[in-house]
C-alpha positions as a printed NumPy array, in Angstrom:
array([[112.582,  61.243, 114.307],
       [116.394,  59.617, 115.033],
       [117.175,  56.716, 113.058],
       [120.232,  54.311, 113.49 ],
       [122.135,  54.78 , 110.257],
       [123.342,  51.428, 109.786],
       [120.609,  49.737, 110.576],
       [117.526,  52.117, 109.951],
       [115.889,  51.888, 113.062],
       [113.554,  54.286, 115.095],
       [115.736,  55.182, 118.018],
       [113.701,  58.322, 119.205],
       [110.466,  60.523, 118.529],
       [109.32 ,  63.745, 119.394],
       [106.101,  64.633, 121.195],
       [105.327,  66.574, 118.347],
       [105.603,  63.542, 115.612],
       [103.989,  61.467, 117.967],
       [101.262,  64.063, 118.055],
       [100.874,  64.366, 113.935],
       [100.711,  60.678, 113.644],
       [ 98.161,  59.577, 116.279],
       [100.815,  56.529, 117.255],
       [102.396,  56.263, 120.715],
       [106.147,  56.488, 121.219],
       [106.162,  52.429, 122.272],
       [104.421,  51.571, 118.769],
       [107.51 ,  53.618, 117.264],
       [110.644,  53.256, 118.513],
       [113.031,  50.004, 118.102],
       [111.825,  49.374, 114.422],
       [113.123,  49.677, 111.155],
       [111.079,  52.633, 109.158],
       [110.251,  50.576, 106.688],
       [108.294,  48.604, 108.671],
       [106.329,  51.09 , 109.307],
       [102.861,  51.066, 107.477],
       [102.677,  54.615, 107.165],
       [106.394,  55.157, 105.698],
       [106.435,  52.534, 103.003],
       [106.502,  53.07 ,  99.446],
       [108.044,  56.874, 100.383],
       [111.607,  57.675, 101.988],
       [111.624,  54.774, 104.04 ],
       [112.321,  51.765, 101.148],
       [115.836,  50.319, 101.579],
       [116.624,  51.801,  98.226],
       [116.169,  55.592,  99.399],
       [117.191,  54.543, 102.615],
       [120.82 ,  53.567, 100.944],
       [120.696,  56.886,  99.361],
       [120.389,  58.895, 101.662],
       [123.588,  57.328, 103.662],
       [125.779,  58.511, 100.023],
       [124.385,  61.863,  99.856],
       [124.12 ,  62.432, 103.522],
       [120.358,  64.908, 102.748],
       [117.541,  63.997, 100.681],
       [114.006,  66.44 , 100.54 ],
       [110.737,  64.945,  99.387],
       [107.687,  66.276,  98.843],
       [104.2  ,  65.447,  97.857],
       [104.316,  62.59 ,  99.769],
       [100.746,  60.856, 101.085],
       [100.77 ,  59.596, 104.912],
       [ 97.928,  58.159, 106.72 ],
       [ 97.652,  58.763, 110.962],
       [ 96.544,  56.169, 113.286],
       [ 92.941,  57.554, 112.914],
       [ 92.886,  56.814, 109.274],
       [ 93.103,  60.467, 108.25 ],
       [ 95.269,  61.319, 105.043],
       [ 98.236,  64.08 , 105.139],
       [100.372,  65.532, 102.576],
       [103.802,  65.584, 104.266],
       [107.494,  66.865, 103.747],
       [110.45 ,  64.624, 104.986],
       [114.613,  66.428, 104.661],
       [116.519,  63.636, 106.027],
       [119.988,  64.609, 107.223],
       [123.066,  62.521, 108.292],
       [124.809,  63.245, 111.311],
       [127.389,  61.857, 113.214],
       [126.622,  62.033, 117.074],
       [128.45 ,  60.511, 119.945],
       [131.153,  59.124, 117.128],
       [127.993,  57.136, 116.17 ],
       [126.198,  58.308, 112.728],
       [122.526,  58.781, 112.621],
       [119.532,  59.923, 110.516],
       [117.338,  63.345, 112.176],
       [114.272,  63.432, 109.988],
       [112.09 ,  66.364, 109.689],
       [108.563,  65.563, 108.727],
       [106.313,  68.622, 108.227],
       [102.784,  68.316, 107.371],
       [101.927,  70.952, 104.591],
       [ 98.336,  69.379, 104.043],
       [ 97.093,  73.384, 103.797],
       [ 99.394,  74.065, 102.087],
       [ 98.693,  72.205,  99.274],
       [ 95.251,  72.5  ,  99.729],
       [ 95.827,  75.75 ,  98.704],
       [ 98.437,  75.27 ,  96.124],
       [ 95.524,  73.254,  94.284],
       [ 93.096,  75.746,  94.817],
       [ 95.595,  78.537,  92.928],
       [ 96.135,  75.762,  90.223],
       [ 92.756,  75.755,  90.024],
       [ 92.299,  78.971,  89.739],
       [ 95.006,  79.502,  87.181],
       [ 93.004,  76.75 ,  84.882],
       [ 90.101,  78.688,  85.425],
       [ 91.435,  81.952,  84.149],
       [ 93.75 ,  80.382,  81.324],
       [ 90.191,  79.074,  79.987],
       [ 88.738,  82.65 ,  80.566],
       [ 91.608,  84.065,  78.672],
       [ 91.7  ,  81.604,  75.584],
       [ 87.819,  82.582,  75.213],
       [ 87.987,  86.033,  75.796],
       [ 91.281,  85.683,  72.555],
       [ 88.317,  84.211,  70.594],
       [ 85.714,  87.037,  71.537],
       [ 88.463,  89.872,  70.871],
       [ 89.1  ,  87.722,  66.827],
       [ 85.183,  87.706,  66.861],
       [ 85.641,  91.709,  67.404],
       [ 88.298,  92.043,  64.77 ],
       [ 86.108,  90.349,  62.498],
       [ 83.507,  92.805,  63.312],
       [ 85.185,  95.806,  63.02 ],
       [ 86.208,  94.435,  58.982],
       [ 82.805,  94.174,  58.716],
       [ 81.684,  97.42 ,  59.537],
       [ 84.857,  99.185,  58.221],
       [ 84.336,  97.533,  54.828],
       [ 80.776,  96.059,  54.664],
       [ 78.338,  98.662,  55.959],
       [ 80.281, 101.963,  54.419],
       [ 79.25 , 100.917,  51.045],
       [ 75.414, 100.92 ,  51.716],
       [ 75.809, 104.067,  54.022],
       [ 77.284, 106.053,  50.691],
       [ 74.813, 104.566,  48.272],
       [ 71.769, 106.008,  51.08 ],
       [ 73.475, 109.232,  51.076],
       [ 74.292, 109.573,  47.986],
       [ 70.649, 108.714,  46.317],
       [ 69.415, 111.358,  48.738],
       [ 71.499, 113.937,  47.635],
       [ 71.139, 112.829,  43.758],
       [ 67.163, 113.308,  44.36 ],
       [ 67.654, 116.451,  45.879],
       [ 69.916, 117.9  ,  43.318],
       [ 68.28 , 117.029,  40.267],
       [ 64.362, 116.805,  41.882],
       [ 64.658, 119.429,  43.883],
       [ 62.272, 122.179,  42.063],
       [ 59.698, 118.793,  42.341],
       [ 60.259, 117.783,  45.833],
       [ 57.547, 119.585,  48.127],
       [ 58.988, 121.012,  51.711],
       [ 57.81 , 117.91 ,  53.711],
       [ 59.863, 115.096,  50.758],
       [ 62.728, 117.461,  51.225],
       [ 62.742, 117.294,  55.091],
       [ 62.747, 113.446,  55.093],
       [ 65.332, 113.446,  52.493],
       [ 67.24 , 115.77 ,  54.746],
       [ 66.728, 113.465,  57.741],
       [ 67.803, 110.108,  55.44 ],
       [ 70.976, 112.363,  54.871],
       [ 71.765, 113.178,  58.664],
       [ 70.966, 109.714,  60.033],
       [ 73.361, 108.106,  56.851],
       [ 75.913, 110.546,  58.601],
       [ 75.389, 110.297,  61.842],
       [ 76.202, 106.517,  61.204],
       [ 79.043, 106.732,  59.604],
       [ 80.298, 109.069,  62.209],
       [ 79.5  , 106.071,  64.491],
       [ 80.886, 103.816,  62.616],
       [ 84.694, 105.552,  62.657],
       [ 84.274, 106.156,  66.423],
       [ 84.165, 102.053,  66.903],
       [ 86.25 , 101.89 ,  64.633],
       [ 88.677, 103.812,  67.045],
       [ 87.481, 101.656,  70.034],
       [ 88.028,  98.89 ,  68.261],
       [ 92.042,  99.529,  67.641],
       [ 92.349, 100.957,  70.995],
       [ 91.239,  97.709,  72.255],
       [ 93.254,  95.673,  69.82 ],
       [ 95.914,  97.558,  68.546],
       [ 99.664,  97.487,  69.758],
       [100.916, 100.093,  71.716],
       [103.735, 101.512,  68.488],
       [106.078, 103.713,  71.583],
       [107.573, 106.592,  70.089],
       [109.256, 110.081,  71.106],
       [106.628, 112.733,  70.627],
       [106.034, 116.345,  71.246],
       [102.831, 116.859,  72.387],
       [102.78 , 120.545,  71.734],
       [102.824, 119.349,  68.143],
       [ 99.617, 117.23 ,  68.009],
       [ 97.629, 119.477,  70.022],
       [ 98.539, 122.478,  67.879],
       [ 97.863, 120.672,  64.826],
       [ 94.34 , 119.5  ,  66.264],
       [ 93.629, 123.448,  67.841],
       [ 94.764, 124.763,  64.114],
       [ 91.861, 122.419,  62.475],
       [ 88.923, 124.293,  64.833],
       [ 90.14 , 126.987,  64.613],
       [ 89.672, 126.519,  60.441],
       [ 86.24 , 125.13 ,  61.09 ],
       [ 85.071, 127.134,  63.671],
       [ 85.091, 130.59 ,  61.673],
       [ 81.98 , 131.835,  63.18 ],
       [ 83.055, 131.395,  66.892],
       [ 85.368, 133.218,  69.102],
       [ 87.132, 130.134,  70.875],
       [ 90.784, 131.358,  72.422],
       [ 92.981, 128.267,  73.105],
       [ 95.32 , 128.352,  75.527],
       [ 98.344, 125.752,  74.494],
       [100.785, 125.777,  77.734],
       [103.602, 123.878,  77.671],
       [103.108, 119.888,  77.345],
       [106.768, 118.526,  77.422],
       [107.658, 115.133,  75.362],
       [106.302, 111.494,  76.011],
       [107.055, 108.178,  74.271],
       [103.864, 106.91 ,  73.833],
       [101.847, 106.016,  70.659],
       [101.718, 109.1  ,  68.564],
       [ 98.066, 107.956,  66.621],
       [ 96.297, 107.151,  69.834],
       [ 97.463, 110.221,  71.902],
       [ 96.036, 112.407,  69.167],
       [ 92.852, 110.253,  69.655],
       [ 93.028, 110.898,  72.601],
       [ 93.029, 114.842,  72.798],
       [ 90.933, 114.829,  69.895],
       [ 88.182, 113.517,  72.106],
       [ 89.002, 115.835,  74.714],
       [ 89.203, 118.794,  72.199],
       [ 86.667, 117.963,  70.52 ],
       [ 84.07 , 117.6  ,  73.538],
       [ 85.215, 120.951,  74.566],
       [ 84.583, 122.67 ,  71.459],
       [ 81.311, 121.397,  71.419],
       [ 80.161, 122.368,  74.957],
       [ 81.172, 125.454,  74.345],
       [ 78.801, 126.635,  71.917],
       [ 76.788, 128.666,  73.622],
       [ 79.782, 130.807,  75.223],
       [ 80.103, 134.346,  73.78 ],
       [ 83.502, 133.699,  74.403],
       [ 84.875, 130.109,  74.706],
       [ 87.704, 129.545,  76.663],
       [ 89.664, 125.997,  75.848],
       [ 93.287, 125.849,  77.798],
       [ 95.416, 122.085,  77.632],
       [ 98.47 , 122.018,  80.297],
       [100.313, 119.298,  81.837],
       [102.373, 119.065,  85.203],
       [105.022, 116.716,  85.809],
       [104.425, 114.92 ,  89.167],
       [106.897, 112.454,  90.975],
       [106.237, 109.035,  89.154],
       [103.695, 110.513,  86.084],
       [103.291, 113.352,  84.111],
       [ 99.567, 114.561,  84.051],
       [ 97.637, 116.452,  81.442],
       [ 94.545, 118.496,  81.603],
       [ 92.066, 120.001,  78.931],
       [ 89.849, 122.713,  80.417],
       [ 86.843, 124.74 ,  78.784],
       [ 84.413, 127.158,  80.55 ],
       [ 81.116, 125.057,  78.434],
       [ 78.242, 123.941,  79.935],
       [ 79.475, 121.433,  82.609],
       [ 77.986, 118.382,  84.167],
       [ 76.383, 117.037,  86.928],
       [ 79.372, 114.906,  89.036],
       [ 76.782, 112.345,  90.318],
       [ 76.901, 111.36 ,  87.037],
       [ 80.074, 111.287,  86.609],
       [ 80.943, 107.372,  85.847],
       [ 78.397, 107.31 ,  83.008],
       [ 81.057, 110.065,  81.389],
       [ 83.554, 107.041,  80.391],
       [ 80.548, 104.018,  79.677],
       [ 80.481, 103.523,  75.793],
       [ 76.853, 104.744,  74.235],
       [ 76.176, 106.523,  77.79 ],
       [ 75.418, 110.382,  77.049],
       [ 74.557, 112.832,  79.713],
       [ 73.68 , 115.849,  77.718],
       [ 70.119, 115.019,  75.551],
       [ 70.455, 118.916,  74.36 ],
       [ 70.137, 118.216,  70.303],
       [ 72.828, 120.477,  69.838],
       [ 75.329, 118.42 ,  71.471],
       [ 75.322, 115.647,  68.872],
       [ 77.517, 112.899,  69.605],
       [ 77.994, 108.921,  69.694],
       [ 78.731, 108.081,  73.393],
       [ 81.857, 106.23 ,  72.735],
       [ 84.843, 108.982,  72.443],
       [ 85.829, 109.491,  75.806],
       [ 85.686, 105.494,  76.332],
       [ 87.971, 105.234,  73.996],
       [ 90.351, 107.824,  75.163],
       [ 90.106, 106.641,  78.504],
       [ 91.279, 102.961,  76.749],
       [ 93.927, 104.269,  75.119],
       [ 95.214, 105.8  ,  78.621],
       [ 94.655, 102.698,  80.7  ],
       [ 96.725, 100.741,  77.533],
       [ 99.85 , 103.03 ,  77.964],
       [ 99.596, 102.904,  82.192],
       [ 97.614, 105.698,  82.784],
       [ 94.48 , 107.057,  84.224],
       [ 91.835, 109.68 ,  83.109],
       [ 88.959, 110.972,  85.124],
       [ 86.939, 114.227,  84.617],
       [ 85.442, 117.519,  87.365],
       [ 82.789, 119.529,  86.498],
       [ 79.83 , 121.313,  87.67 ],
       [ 76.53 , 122.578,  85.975],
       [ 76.915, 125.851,  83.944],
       [ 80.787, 126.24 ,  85.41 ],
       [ 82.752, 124.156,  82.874],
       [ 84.382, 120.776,  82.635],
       [ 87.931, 119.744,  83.691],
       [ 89.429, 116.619,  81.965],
       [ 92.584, 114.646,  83.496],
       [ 94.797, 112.018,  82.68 ],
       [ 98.379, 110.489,  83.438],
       [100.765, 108.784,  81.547],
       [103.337, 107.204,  83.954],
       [107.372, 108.57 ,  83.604],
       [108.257, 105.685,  81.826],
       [107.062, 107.004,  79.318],
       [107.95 , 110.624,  80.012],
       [111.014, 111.826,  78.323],
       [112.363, 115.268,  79.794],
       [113.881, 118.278,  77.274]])
């Protein structure tokens, strides 16, 4: 649309403004814009209008205009001076942007939505925190008292205590255990969930020495060979990593039992944009349909009573991974072993 600057009246209109508006060229031209039903109250009061002529461009936005049918449209006006002919005039440029802020206010909407999401998933992670004080402090006490009355029954009853007392006692003893061996594992979770990623330089030979030196103490009666290949430095969190291949070293070791020989061998390879690690054993396996069950907390695939366990280790690893960039996924087949992976991206790789 041309106005007259002096005077601020419509002296053309294009086809295509004509078109937006639903008004005919004849209903348009010769008047002054503010005039115009559809233009007051916006960029067309004498005010703006007087503006405009001092600052020679003026851009609104979020402004309401109705057509000839009635219909409303959110519209953008730049207004420019120009002089033309040795005669100054006023082009404006009127967009309609009615989608687009349809879907501006869908986003907004959408961003409302998930900052209330967020601010009630902050209150379910304190109701977790609270939790895990709970069971850190609260239920360890009982657990003890359990298995320590047990024991005390045993020890100083125990030329009284017939072969069946002794086997529940037993049982009390294993179950106060097997809790408390559940409890630390959420316990983990927990601070992998929570806790702040403390970066750090690290060797990783280090931690997974110090963790293969520990079985081997333990595990007198088996003939496990590790194989420790070169693992390079990462800054990363030095308490979760050794979570991490605790897990990993730990499930290994214990699906390995039945191996004359075990055979447990950790590696990493240095890719373009991550370095990736492995832990390998030649155990017992698994089935890879089931292979997303492997990193579901309480989800066990092996029922095997020798293969005792809380369902929640490699979850956590797998947290602790996805918290420092990574990714961690497993290969296996029945009888043939299992293969455990994950990355940790170069940022947080540190070469030498």
């Amino acid at each position: 649309m041309i106005l007259d600057a002096e005077t601020g009246i419509i002296a053309d209109a294009n086809p295509f403004l004509i078109e937006m508006l639903g008004y005919s060229k004849e209903q348009l031209l010769g008047k002054a814009i503010w005039e115009i039903g559809f233009f007051k109250d916006i960029a067309s009061s004498k005010d703006k209008f007087m503006e405009l002529q001092q600052q020679k461009y003026i851009r609104y936005e979020d402004l309401p205009l109705k057509t000839a049918n009635g219909r409303r449209i959110e519209v953008e006006i730049i207004s420019n001076v120009h002089i033309v002919d040795h005669q100054k005039v006023i082009q404006c440029n009127i967009r309609d942007i009615t989608e687009r802020k349809l879907m501006e206010d869908k986003l907004d909407e959408a961003y409302q939505r998930i900052k209330t999401h967020t601010k009630e998933l902050e209150m379910i992670n304190e109701d977790l925190d609270s939790f895990a004080y709970s069971v850190s402090h609260d239920l360890r006490a009982p657990l003890r008292a359990i298995s320590g009355f047990a024991q005390v029954l045993i020890d100083t009853h125990g030329d009284k205590v017939n072969e069946e007392m002794r086997h529940y006692l037993d049982r009390i003893n294993e179950g106060a255990q097997k809790m408390g061996q559940l409890i630390d594992n959420l316990l983990d979770f927990s601070r992998a969930t929570r806790g702040e990623i403390k970066y750090e330089k690290i060797n990783v030979e280090d931690i997974v020495n110090d963790l293969v030196k520990t079985y081997r103490d333990v595990e007198l009666d088996r003939d496990i060979e590790f194989i420790v290949n070169p693992l390079g430095k990462v800054e990363a969190d030095k308490e979760m990593l050794k979570v991490v291949f605790s897990n990993l070293l730990q499930n290994a070791v214990k699906f390995t039992i039945d191996r004359e020989k075990a055979r447990i061998e950790i590696g990493s390879e240095q890719k373009e944009d991550y370095i990736q690690f492995h832990v390998k054993d030649n155990g017992i396996g698994f089935d890879m349909n089931y292979k997303d069950k492997l990193f579901k907390a309480f989800q066990r695939l092996q029922t095997d009573e020798r293969f005792k366990g809380t369902g929640i280790g490699l979850t956590t690893a797998k947290r602790i991974v996805s918290k420092h960039g990574g990714n961690m996924w497993a290969k296996g087949e029945v009888d043939e072993g299992a293969e455990f992976y994950f990355t940790l991206p170069s940022k947080t790789h540190v070469d030498g």
